[in-house]
C-alpha positions in Angstrom: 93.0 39.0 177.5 94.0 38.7 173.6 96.0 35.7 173.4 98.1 36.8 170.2 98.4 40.6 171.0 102.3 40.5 171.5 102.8 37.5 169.0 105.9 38.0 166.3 104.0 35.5 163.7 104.2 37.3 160.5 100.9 36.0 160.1 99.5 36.8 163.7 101.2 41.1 163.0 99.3 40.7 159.0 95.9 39.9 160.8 96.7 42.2 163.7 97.6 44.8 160.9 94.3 44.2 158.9 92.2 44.8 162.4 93.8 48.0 163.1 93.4 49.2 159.7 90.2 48.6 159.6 89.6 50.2 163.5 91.7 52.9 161.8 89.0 53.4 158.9 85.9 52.8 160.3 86.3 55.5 163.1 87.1 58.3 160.7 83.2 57.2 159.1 81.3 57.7 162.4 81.4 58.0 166.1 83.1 54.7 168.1 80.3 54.2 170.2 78.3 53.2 167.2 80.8 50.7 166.1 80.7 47.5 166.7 83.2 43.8 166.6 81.0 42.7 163.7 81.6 45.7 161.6 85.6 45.5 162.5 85.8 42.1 161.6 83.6 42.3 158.3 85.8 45.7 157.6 89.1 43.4 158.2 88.0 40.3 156.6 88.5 37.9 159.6 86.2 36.3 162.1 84.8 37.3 165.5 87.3 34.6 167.1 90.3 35.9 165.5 89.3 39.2 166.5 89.3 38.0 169.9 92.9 36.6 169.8 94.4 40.2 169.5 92.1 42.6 170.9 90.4 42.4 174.1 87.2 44.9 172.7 86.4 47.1 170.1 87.9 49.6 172.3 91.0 48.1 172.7 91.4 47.7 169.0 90.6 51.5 168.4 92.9 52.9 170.8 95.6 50.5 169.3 94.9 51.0 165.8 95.0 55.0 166.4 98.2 54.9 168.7 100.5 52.6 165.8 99.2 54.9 163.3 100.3 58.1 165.3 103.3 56.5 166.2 104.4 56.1 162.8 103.8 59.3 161.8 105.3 61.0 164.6 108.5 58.4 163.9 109.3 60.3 161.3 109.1 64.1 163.1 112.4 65.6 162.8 113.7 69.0 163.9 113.6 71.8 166.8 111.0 71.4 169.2 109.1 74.1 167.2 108.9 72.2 164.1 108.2 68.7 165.8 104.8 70.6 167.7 103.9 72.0 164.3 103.4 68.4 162.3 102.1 66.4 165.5 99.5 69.1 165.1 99.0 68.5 161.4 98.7 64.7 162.1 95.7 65.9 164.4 94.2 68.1 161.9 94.7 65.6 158.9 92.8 63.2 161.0 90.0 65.6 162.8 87.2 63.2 161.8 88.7 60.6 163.9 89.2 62.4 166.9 85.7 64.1 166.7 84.5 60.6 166.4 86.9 59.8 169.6 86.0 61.7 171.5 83.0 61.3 173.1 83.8 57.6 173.8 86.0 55.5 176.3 88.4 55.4 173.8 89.5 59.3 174.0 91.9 58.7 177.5 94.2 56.5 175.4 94.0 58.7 172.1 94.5 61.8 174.8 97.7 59.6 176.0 98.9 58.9 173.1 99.0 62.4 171.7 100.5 63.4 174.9 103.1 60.9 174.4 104.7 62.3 171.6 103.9 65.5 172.6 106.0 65.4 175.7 109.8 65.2 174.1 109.0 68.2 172.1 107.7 70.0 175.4 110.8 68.7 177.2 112.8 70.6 175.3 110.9 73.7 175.5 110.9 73.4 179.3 114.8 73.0 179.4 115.3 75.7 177.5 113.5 78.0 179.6 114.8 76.6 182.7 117.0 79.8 183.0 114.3 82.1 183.3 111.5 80.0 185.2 113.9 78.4 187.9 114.8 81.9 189.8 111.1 83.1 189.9 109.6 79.5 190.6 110.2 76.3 192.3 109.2 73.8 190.2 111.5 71.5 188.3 111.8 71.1 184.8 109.3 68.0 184.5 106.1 70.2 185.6 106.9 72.5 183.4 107.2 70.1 180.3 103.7 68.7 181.5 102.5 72.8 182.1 103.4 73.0 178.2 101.7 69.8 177.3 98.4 70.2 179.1 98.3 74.1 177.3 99.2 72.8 174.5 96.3 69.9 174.7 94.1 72.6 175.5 94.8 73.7 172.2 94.0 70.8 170.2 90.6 70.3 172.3 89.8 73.7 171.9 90.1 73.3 168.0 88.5 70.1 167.7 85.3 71.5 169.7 84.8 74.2 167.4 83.1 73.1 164.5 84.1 76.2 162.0 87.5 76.4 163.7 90.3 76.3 160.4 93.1 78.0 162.3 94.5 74.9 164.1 98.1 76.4 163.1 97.7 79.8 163.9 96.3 78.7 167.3 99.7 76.6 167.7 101.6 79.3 166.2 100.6 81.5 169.4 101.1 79.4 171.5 104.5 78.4 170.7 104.7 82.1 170.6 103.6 82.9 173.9 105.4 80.4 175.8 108.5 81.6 173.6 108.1 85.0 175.6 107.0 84.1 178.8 110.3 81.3 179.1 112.6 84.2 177.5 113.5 82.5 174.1 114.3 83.8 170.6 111.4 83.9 168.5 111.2 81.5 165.9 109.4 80.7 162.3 108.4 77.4 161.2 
């Protein structure tokens, strides 16, 4: 177990900060499984030891590094539901190297959890609207439905992400949004 993961050390978060910047970098240049500790710490400056001290594996500090950094981003997410779905996806599609590199290692069930994540109060939302029209014609509470939306809507990014020529990451959310707009009875909208 890393020993300093949960310090507050200014100097412990700066070192922690350079190791997940570096995690950060390194998987957008090739797949994870090829990465190793050595080319972390090199990347980051620090030893192996320190290393040690805040990451269990190199695993560990790849999940981390990508969940902070899509953490921030989504920190800063305003608006509807709509518009929140819209720029969680261009966070995925501004960072589509990463995830190709991602996924095929055991990394990708924290990165998929992480998406999911932030996915989830935007899907919340959806699901409550639409309450109205899926509670009389189904008994399921709200919560399946918000997880319905993000498991489609997951489906959507993997999809993408799969296809190497794919370009149309937001037309493929934009009908989705769409037909979950008409299928839970709410207004169209434009983002």
């Amino acid at each position: 177990m890393a020993a300093r993961t949960h310090s507050a050390d200014p100097r412990a978060e700066r070192v922690r900060t350079l190791l997940r910047d570096a995690a950060f970098a390194l998987a957008h240049e090739r797949p994870v499984d090829e990465l190793t500790v050595s080319d972390l710490v090199a990347r980051a400056g620090v030893s192996r030891q320190v290393f040690y001290q805040h990451f269990s594996d190199r695993d560990d500090a790849v999940a981390t590094a990508f969940a902070v950094a899509f953490a921030a981003a989504a920190a800063d997410i305003q608006g509807d539901a709509r518009s929140r779905i819209f720029k969680l996806f261009a966070f995925a599609a501004d960072h589509r190297t990463m995830y190709r590199n991602v996924v095929p290692s055991a990394v990708t069930q924290r990165v998929v959890a992480a998406f999911r994540a932030e996915l989830l109060p935007a899907c919340e939302e959806i699901a409550a609207q639409g309450m109205r029209v899926v509670g009389p014609i189904a008994d399921v509470g709200q919560d399946a439905v918000s997880r319905f939306l993000v498991g489609g809507f997951q489906e959507v990014l993997r999809s993408w992400m799969e296809d190497p020529d794919a370009t149309d990451l937001r037309g493929r959310v934009t009908a989705a949004l769409d037909t979950v707009d008409a299928l839970l009875g709410l207004p169209a909208t434009t983002v």
